[in-house]
Structures are given as structure tokens and as C-alpha cells.
N, C-alpha and C positions, 0 to 999 in steps of 0.2 A: 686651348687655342693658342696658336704663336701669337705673340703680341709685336706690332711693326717691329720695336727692339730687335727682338727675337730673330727674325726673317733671312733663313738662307742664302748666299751669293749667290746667279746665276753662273755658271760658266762663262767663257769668251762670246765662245758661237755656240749658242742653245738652238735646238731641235724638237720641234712638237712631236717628230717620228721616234726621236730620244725618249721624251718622256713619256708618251705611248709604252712605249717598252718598258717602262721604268715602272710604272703602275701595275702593268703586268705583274712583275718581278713584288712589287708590294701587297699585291693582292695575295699572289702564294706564300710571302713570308706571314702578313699576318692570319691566313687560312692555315697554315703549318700547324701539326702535331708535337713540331721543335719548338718548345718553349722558349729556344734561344736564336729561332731563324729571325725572329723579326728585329733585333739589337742587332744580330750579325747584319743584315741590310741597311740596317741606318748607319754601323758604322764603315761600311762598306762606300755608301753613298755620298754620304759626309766628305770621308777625308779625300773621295775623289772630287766633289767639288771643292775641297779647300787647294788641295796639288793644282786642278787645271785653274782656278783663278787668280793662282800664285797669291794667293791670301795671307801676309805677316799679321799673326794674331799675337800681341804680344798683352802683357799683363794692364795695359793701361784699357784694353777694349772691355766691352762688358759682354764678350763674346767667347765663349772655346770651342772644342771638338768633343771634350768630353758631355759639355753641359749639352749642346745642342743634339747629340745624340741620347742621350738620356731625356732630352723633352719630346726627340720624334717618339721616341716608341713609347712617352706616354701618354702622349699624343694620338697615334693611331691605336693604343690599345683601350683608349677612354672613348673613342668612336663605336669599339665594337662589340656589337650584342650579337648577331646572328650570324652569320657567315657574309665575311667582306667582300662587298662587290667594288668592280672595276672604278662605277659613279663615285664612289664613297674615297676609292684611291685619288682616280683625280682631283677632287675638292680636297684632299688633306695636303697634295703633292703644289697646289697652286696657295693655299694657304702657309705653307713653309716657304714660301719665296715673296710671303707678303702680300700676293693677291687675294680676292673677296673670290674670286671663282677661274673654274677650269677655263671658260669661255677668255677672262680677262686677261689669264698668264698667257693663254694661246695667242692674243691681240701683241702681246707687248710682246710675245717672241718674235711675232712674224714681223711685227716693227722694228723692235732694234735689226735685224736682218737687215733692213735696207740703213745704208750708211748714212745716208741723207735724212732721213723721216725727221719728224720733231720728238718723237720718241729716244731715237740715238743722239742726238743731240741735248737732249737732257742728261740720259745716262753719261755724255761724257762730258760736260759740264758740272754732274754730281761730282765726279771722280775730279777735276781741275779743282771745285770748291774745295774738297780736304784733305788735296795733296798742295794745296796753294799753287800752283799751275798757272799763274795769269796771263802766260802769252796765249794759252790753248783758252783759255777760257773768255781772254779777247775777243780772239780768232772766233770763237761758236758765237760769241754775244754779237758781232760784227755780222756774220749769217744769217743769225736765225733773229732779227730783232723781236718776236714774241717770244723768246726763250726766255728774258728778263720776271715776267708773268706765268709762265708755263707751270704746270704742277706734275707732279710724280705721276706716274698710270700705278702706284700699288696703292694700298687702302688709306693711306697716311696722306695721299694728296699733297705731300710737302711742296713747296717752291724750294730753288736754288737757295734762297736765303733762310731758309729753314736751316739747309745742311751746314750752316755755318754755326747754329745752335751745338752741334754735337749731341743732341739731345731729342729723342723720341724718332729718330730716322732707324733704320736699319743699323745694329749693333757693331757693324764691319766697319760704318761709314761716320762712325763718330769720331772723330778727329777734328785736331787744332792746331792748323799748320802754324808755323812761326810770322806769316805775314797774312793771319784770318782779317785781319781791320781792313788793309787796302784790299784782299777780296770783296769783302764786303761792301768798301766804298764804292768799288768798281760794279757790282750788280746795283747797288741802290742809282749809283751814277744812270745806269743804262735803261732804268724804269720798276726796277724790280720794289713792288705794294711792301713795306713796311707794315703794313696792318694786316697783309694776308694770313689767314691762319689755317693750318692742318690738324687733320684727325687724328691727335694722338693724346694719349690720358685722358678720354672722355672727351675728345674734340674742342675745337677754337682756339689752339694754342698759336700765342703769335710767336716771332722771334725774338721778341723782348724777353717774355715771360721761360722760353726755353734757353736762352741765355743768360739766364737770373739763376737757372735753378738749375744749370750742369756744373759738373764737374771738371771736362775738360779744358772750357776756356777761361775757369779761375787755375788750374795745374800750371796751366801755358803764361800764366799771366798778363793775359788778356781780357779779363772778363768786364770789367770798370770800363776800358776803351771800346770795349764793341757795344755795352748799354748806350755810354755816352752818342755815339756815333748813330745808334737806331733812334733815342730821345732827340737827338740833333734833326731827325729827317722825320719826326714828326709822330713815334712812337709813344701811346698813351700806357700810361701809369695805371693799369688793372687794380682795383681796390684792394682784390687778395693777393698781390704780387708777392708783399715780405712774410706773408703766412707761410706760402709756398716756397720762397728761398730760406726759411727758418724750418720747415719740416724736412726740406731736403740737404742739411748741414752748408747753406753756403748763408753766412752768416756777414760775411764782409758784401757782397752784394744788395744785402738786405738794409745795411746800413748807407753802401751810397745812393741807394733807391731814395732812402728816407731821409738822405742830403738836396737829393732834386726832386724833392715834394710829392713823395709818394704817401700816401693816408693810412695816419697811422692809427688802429683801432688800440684795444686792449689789451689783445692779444699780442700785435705787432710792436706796441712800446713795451711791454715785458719782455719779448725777446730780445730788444737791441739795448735792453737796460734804462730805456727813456722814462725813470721813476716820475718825473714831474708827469711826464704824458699821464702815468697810469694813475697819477691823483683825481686825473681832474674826472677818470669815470666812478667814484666814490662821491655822498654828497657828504654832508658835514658829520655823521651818526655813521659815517663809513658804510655806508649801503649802497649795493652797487646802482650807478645811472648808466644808460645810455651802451650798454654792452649785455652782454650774454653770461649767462652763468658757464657756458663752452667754451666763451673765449676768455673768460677771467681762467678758468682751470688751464687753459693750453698754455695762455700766457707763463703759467706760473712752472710749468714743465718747460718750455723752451728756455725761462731765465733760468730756472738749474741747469739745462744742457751748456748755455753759454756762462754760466757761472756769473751769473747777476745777483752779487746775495744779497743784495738793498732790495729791490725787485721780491728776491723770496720771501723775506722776512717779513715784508710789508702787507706780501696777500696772505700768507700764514696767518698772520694776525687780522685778516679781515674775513679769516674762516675760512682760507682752501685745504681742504684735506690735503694731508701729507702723503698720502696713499695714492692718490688721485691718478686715471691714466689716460681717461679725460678723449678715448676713440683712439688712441696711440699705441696703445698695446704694450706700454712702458710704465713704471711711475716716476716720479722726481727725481730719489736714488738712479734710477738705472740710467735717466739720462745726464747726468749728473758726473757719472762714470764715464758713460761714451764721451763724456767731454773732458774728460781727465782733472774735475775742478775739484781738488779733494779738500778746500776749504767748504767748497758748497756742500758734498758729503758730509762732514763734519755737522754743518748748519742744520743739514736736514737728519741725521741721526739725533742731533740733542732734542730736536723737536717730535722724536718717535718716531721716524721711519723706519717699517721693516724691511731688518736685513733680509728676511725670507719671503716676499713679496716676489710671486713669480710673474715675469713681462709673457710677453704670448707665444715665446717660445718655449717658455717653462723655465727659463733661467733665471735666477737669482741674482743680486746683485753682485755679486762677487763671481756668478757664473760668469754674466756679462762681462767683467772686466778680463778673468781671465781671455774670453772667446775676443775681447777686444783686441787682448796684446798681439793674440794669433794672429788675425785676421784685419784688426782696425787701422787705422795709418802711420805708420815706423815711423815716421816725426815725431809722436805721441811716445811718454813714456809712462806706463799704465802702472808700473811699479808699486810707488807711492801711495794710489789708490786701493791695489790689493791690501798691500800693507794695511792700509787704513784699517779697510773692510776685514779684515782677520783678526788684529786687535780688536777693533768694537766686538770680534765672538760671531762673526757671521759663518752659518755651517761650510766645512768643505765638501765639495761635491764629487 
């Protein structure tokens, strides 16, 4: 299934008569006896909606041409058992553009159609939100005074202030303009629910919590002043807020959460290195109180990512396996690595971690760092860490 992220651009001016034909056209690629008709139509499909929406995909989206071709067709080919019908095209074809159904993409086409609707007036309200646009976005908010409240017509339900998250909306529309705050201030100004939340990651997510945990409005260096700014207007402090910004690497967020009184469990003072915090869930014979045996373990994984080695050394010695991956798919090593902390390395080999210890990719720790240097963030220099892990005699792969 697409997931919101996921979720193809419509063109300009979409046509239900358009995509009528279009299902046609998908019906017979994935009915074909050409093993390779149903790729050739995706990617046929694709780069025409990416040309007519004048779409800049650049490296900072979590979006491409090749990925999203490669998830339609396998996509449509994980739908089909017996010979593809028309019903089956339209439900896949309204599900790639982020609708729950054929009936609802047909609704939001015949809507944006009309210039005026409350429909197009969100859609270009979305487009004002993260392109920073505040005269147009004025302009709509001045019009349409429920647009401040209004939510998406795709599955995700977002509000306008959602899109200023960069996070869990459509993968195209995740962006951080250079003046996201005073957007922001400007919907909140107009009525726009700070607490409202959409359906994305398992639903209820506000825009505190998708602001805590993107990546693009920490890139832009925005991220601390858009929290501040939602906390200002009356944004509550979700108890798993720093679990969530430590599992998804935004670790400075995590920390000025837990500056404006965000609760910090076991787990969450091991990640931001708050060693006093995580005494006080021990009682005096070092047995744990008042936490989890999951979140003493996660804890003890994220201090190695963030390189807390007081934090490590401390639950080590209160029994955390060294080995430990604790629902992560990692263990201490490998996050250890991603985090380029080769002192922590170091800490957790003297204490017996295996270097051959595969995460849920099947890589190693050393696979990991290599695949880090690839791929992980060019600010990082992972060198060091190889090094490391090749001296301690870790195999090459």
C-alpha cells in the first residue's frame, strides 16, 4: 500500500475522463503477457505526472521517479491474483494519489475543478504553506475563513498546519521554506487548532509531535522556533514525544523538549544522557523501579547512538545485554556506528560486543558503517569508526 509519504502529485487540471482511460491502460499492462508492460506504464505514467506538475525533486525530498515507480508496480503486482479488473485499477490508481477510494479521488477532482470550492482553496493554501507564499496564503486565509480548520480530502486528513511539519504529508510537499515560523504564526493567528491531529504513523499525530521528529525543519534551522512557537499557542507535551524524536535521529529537539518540561521516562533520560534522571529508576541493590525492562534496554541503545558513555556503562553494569536490539532491529554497536561515537564503540567492544552481530538487514557492524559512509550524512565522518571496527578484527564483507 502507498503510504500518505508516498502519494503521487495530481497534475494541474486532472480529469476523471483522464483517469478512466488511465485504468483502462492499467488494466491491460498488468493483464499483459509482457512481463515488462506493467514497469513500462508506471514509468510512462510517473514522469508524465512529474513534467505536467513541473515537480523539482531534488535530493533533500523523500521522494523520486525511480522509487515511486518501482513501488507502483509493486504495488499493483501484490494486488494481483487472478486477472485484473477495471474495480481493482481504480482503487490502486486513487490509492497512489493518497485517496482511500475511487469515489473520493473522483470528489476531490471534480472539487479542485471548481476555482472557488473549499477544496481548491486548501490545495493552494497547501502549495503557499511550503513554498512560504504569505501574500497568497493571506489572500486564501482572508476568503475562506474555515480554511484556518479545514483538513486535506486525502487519507491523512492533515490541516494547513500540518504542512508546515514537513512530515507525514505527501513526500512532494515536504518542505521548509526560509520563513516556516511566520507562516505558521500566520495560520495559528487566523484560528488554525494546534492540537488538531491527522492520520499519519498510526494516526493522532499533532504538529508538535511531527515537528519534533522531521528532518526538514531541524536542516533549515527552524526546528526549536517552530516547537517554541506551537508550545507558545498551547501545544501539550505527548509523554512519548523524546522517545519518538530519539528513534527518529533528531536528538537536539529531544533535548529542548526536555528543557520545556517534556517527562522524561528511562528510556528518554538515557537518550539525552540525563544519568541522574536514570538513577533515580534503580532502587538502592540497583534493581530496576518504576520503568520497563523495554525501556531500560531502548534507553541503553539510543545512549550508544548519541554517544552517552556514563549512560552505557551504568546500565551495563545493571545487566543490559550488550547484544541487546530491544524491537530496533539494531544493537548498541550498530547504533553506535550510525552515530559515528567511536569512543562508545570502543566502550561497548571492551564489554564483548559482537562485531558479527547482524541488525535486520543482515549487516554487521562494520557493514553498517561502511553503508553509513555511502549513504548516511556527509557531515559525518565514518572513517575513524571503520578503522576502529577493522582493527578490533571485525570480518570484511
Amino acid at each position: 500500500m502507498f503510504s500518505p509519504q508516498d502519494a503521487l502529485p495530481l497534475p494541474p487540471r486532472p480529469s476523471i475522463e483522464q483517469y478512466k482511460k488511465r485504468a483502462k491502460d492499467l488494466v491491460k499492462a498488468a493483464n499483459s503477457q509482457d512481463s515488462s508492460a506493467l514497469r513500462s506504464w508506471a514509468k510512462s505514467w510517473i514522469e508524465s505526472l512529474v513534467t505536467l506538475s513541473d515537480l523539482k525533486i531534488t535530493a533533500q525530498l523523500p521522494v523520486s521517479i525511480d522509487r515511486w515507480i518501482d513501488q507502483l508496480t509493486q504495488f499493483v503486482r501484490g494486488q494481483t491474483s487472478a486477472r485484473f479488473s477495471l474495480t481493482k485499477a481504480q482503487f490502486l490508481l486513487a490509492r497512489s494519489h493518497g485517496f482511500e477510494s475511487w469515489p473520493k479521488l473522483a470528489k476531490h477532482i471534480a472539487a479542485v475543478a471548481r476555482r472557488k470550492s473549499p477544496t481548491s482553496a486548501f490545495e493552494q493554501a497547501a502549495d503557499g504553506v511550503i513554498t512560504g507564499d504569505l501574500a497568497t496564503l493571506a489572500l486564501l486565509l482572508s476568503k475562506n475563513p474555515d480554511l484556518p480548520r479545514a483538513r486535506s480530502t486525502r487519507q491523512h486528513q492533515a490541516t494547513l498546519l500540518h504542512y508546515i511539519a514537513a512530515n507525514g504529508v505527501e513526500g512532494y510537499r515536504q518542505k521548509t521554506p526560509a520563513n516556516a515560523v511566520q507562516v505558521a504564526q500566520l495560520l495559528l493567528d487566523s484560528g488554525a487548532a494546534v492540537n488538531a491531529t491527522a492520520q499519519v504513523y498510526g494516526g493522532h499525530a499533532t504538529t508538535l509531535a511531527l515537528v519534533a521528529t522531521s528532518l526538514h525543519p531541524e536542516q533549515a534551522g527552524l526546528q526549536e522556533s517552530l516547537l517554541q512557537l506551537l508550545l507558545d499557542h498551547g501545544a501539550p507535551l505527548d509523554a512519548n514525544i523524546i522517545p519518538a524524536c530519539l528513534a527518529n535521529g533528531r536528538l537536539r529537539a529531544a533535548e529542548f523538549l526536555a528543557h520545556r518540561g517534556a517527562k522524561l521516562d528511562l528510556e528518554s533520560a538515557a537518550g539525552i544522557g540525563r544519568l541522574d534522571v536514570v538513577k533515580t529508576f534503580f532502587n538502592e541493590k540497583g534493581n530496576l523501579k518504576n520503568a520497563t525492562t523495554l525501556q531500560m534496554h531502548r534507553g541503553f541503545l539510543w545512549a550508544a547512538e548519541y554517544g552517552r558513555n556514563a549512560v552505557v556503562e551504568f546500565l551495563l553494569d545493571r545487566g543490559v545485554p550488550v547484544d541487546t536490539q530491544a524491537t530496533t532491529g539494531q544493537t548498541a554497536l550498530h547504533w553506535a556506528v550510525i552515530g559515528a561515537h567511536v569512543s562508545t564503540v570502543k566502550l561497548l567492544l571492551s564489554h564483548g560486543a559482537s562485531l558479527e552481530a547482524k541488525n535486520t538487514y543482515g549487516g554487521t557492524a562494520l557493514g553498517q558503517a561502511c553503508w553509513s559512509a555511502a549513504h548516511g550524512d556527509k557531515g559525518i565522518d565514518y572513517a575513524p569508526v571503520i578503522e576502529t571496527l577493522i582493527q578490533a578484527d571485525a570480518k570484511k564483507e
